[in-house]
N, C-alpha and C positions, 0 to 999 in steps of 0.2 A: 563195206557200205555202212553208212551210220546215217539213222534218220533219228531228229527228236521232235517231239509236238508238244505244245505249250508250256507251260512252264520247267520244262526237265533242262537239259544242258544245253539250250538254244546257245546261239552266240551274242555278245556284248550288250545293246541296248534292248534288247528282246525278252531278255531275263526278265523276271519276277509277274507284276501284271501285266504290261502288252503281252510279255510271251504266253498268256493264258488264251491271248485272240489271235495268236499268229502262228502259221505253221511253218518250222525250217526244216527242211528238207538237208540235210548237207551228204552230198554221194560222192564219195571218192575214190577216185580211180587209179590208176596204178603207175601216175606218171608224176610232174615235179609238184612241189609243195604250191598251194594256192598263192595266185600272186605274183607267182614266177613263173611264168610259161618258160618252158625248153621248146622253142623255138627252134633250132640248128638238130639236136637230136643226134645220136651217132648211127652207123649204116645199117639199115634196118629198122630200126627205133622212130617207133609214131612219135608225131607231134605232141606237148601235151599242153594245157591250158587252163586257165581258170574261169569261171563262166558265171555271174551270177543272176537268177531271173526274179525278178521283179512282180506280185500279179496282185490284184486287188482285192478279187474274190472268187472264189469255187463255184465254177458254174459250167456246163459240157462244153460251150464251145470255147472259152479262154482255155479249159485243159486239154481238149485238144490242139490248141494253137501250141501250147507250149510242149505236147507230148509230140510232134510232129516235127518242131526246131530242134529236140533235142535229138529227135530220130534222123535229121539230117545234117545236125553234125556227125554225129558216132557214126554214122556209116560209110563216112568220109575218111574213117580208121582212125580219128586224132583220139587223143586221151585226152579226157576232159572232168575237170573238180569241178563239180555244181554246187551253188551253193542256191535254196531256193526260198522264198519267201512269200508269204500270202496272207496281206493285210485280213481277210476275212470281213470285209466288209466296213472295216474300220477307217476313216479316213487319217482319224490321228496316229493310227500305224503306219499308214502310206509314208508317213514323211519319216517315220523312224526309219522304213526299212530303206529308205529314199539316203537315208544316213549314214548307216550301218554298209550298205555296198557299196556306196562313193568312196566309203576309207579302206574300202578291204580288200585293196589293190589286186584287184580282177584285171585280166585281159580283157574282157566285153562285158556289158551292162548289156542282157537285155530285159526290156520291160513292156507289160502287154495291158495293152488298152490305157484311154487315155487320162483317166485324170492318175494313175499311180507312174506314166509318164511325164505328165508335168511333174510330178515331185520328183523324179531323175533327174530332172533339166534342170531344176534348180541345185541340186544337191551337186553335182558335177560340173556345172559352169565352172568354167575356168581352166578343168584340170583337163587329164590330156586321157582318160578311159574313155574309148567309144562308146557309143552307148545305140543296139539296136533296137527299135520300139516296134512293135507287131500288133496288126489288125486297129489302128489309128482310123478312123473314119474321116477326118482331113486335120491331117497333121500341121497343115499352112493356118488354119484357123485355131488349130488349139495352140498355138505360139512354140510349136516343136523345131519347124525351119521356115527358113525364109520365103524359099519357095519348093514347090513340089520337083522338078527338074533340078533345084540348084540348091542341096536346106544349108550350105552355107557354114555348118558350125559344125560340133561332133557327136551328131548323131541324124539315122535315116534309117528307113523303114521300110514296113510293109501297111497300105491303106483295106480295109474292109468293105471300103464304099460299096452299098448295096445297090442296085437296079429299081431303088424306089420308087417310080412310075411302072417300071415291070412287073413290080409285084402287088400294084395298084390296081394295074389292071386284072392279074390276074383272081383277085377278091370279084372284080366285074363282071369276071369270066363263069366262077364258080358259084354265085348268087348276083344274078343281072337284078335282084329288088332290092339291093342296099344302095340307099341315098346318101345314109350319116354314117358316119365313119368317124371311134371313136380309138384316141390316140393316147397311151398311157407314158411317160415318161419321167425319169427324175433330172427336176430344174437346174441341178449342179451339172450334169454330163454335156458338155459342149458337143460331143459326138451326136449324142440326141437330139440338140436342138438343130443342127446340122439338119439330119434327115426329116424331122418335121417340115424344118422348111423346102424341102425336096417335095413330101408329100403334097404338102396345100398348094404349091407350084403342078404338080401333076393334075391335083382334086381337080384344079378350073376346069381342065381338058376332058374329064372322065364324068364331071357334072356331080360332084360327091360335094359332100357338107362337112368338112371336118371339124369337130371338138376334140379339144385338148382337157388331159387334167395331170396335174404335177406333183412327183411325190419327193421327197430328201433322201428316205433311207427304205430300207425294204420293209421294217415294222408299216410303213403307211400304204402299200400297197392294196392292200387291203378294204382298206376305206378311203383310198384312191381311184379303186376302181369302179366302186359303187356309185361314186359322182359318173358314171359315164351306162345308166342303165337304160338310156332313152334312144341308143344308139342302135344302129341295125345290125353293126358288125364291129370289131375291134381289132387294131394291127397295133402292135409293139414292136419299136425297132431294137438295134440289137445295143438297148439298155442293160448296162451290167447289174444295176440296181433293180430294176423290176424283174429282168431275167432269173434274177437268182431266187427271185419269189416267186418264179410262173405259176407254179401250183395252184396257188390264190385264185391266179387270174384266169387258169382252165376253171377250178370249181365255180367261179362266175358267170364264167361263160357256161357250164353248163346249166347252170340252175337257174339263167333269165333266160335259156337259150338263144343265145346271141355269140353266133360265129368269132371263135378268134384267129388271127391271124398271125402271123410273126416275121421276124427282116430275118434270124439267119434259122439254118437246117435244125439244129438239134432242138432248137423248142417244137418243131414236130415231132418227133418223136415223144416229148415230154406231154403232149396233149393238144398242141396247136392244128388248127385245121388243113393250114399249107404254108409253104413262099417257093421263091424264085431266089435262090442266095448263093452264097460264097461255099466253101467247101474249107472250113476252118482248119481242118489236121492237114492238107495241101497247103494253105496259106501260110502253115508254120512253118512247111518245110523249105519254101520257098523262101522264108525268113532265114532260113538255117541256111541255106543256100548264102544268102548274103552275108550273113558272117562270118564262114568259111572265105568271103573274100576279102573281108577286112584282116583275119586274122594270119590267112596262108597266103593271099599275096598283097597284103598293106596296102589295099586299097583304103583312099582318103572318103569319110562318111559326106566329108561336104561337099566331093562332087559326084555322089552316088543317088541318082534320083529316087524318088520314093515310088516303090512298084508297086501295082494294082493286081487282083488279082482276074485274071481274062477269064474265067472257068465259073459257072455258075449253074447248078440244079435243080430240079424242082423237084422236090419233094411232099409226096401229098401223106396225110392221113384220114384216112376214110372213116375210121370206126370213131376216132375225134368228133369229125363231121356229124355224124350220126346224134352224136351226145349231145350236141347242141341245136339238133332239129334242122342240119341240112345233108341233103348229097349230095356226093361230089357228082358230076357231068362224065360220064365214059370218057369222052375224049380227053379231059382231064389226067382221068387217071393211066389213059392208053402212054399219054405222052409226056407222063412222070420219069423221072429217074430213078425216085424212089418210092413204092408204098410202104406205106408204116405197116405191118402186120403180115403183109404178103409172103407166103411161104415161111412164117413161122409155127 
C-alpha cells in the first residue's frame, strides 16, 4: 500500500502546486500492473483491475459513497489498483484530475458527484474507458447521458435523487409554524438547482414561501447564509459546496435560532435537525455492484440504465433541535430510523 498527500510523489500533473490541494490516494494490490487488467487469470487466481475514482471534495456522504463502491467491489474477491483523487474543493483540479485518469489507462473511471463528472465526460469522450459516475442527482440534466433508461454513450450511474417534497413535508411535520423556508446553495452545482426547483414545486402544495441565496465556493457560505436570517427554517440540499462547510450553517442556525434542515443523512449527524434521504455508503455499493458488471461481464454502459436508489431513512437529531429552540414531536422521533445521540 502506498498513499501520498500533496505535494510528496503524487502522480504526473498533480505534482508541485495542485498536488499541495489534492489528495492521491494510490493502493495497490496484489494483482496485474495498472492499466492492464488480467481479465482471464489462471485457476484459482482472482480477477485483477485498475480502478481509478474521481471526487471533488471531503465531505461524509461523497466518502461514504466512495468507501462503499470500493467495498463492493473487493468483496466480489477481484484484485483491484486504485488510484484515487480529490480535487479538495478546487475546481481547477477537477479538470487536471479529469486529465490525469483519462490517460492512465484504467479499466473503469469512476467519479462521484456531478460537476467533477462533467470533467470526466469531457476528458474521455471519445476513447473507449467506461466511466461509472455515482450519487448524480440527474445525470440527463447535467449532460452525463442522453437519457435515464438509455445514456447512450460510455458511461451510467447511480442517481441520488432525494424525496424532496418528502422531506418538505417532513420540516411541516416537525414545526407546523414555518411559512419561509430558506434555501442555501451553490449557483455552479446543476444537481442543486435540480432540487430547488423540486422544492418551490413541492412549497405551492405545503403553502411555504421559499428564498433562495447563492454561494460559488465554500469561503462564502458564511455570508451566504446570513442573507437568509428572516427565514423560519432552512433546508440544504445535498450541495457538495455548502455541505462541506455545514459547520457554518449549524452555528447559524443555532445562534438566530432557526431550524436547519438537510437532503441527505450525514448532515444530521453533523448538526442538522433532520431529513428523509438516501443511505449514501448502500448507494455506493450498489454503484460497485454496477461495475462489477461492466467489468466481469462486459456489460455495455450505454445500455445500462441509470439506477436510483429505492431505500430511504429518516434520521432525526433531537439534541440539534434543542440548539436551535425546537423539539422534535414523539412520533417523530418513535418513527426515525435513526436518532443522533440514542444510546450513546
Amino acid at each position: 500500500m502506498r498513499s501520498t498527500i500533496g505535494g510528496g510523489a503524487s502522480r504526473g500533473p498533480l505534482q508541485g502546486t495542485a498536488g499541495l490541494a489534492a489528495v492521491t490516494l494510490l493502493l495497490s494490490g496484489c494483482g496485474a500492473e495498472p492499466g492492464g487488467a488480467d481479465q482471464d487469470g489462471g485457476e484459482g487466481e482472482a480477477q485483477s483491475f485498475s480502478i481509478g475514482i474521481a471526487q471533488p471534495v471531503a465531505h461524509p456522504s461523497l466518502d461514504a459513497t466512495r468507501e462503499g463502491f470500493k467495498e463492493a467491489v473487493e468483496d466480489a474477491g477481484v484484485q483491484v489498483d486504485w488510484e484515487e483523487q480529490n480535487a479538495q474543493g478546487d475546481a481547477s483540479i477537477e479538470a487536471t484530475i479529469a486529465s490525469q485518469l483519462a490517460g492512465g489507462g484504467h479499466d473503469l473511471i469512476a467519479t462521484i458527484a456531478t460537476s467533477q463528472s462533467q470533467q470526466i465526460a469531457t476528458a474521455t469522450q471519445g476513447g473507449e474507458t467506461p466511466v461509472l459516475f455515482m450519487v448524480i442527482t440527474d445525470p440527463e440534466a447535467a449532460g452525463l447521458v442522453e437519457f435515464w433508461e438509455a445514456p447512450g454513450g460510455h458511461m451510467t450511474g447511480t442517481s441520488d435523487l432525494n424525496p424532496v417534497d418528502e422531506q418538505l413535508e417532513l420540516i411541516t411535520e416537525i414545526d407546523p409554524s414555518v411559512e419561509t423556508l430558506g434555501i442555501l446553495y451553490a449557483s455552479g452545482e446543476t444537481n442543486s438547482q435540480v432540487q430547488v426547483d423540486l422544492a418551490e414545486a413541492a412549497a405551492e402544495d405545503l403553502g411555504l414561501d421559499i428564498r433562495t441565496a447563492t454561494v460559488t465556493n465554500s469561503a462564502e457560505v458564511q455570508q451566504g447564509v446570513e442573507a437568509l436570517a428572516e427565514v423560519d427554517a432552512l433546508w440544504i440540499p445535498t450541495d457538495n459546496v455548502v455541505v462541506s462547510a455545514l459547520e457554518s450553517v449549524v452555528q447559524f442556525g443555532q445562534q438566530q435560532q432557526i431550524p436547519l434542515f438537510a437532503a441527505d443523512v450525514d448532515s444530521v449527524d453533523r448538526g442538522a435537525v433532520a431529513t428523509y434521504g438516501v443511505d449514501h455508503h448502500a448507494i455506493g455499493r450498489q454503484s460497485g455492484q454496477m461495475a462489477l458488471r461492466i467489468l466481469l461481464e462486459g456489460e455495455d454502459p450505454a445500455t445500462m440504465p441509470v439506477e436510483v436508489s429505492e431505500e430511504h431513512e429518516l434520521h432525526v437529531n433531537p439534541q440539534a433541535a434543542e440548539q436551535m429552540g425546537l423539539e422534535v414531536p414523539e412520533e417523530i422521533l418513535d418513527a426515525a430510523d435513526v436518532v443522533v445521540g440514542e444510546g450513546d
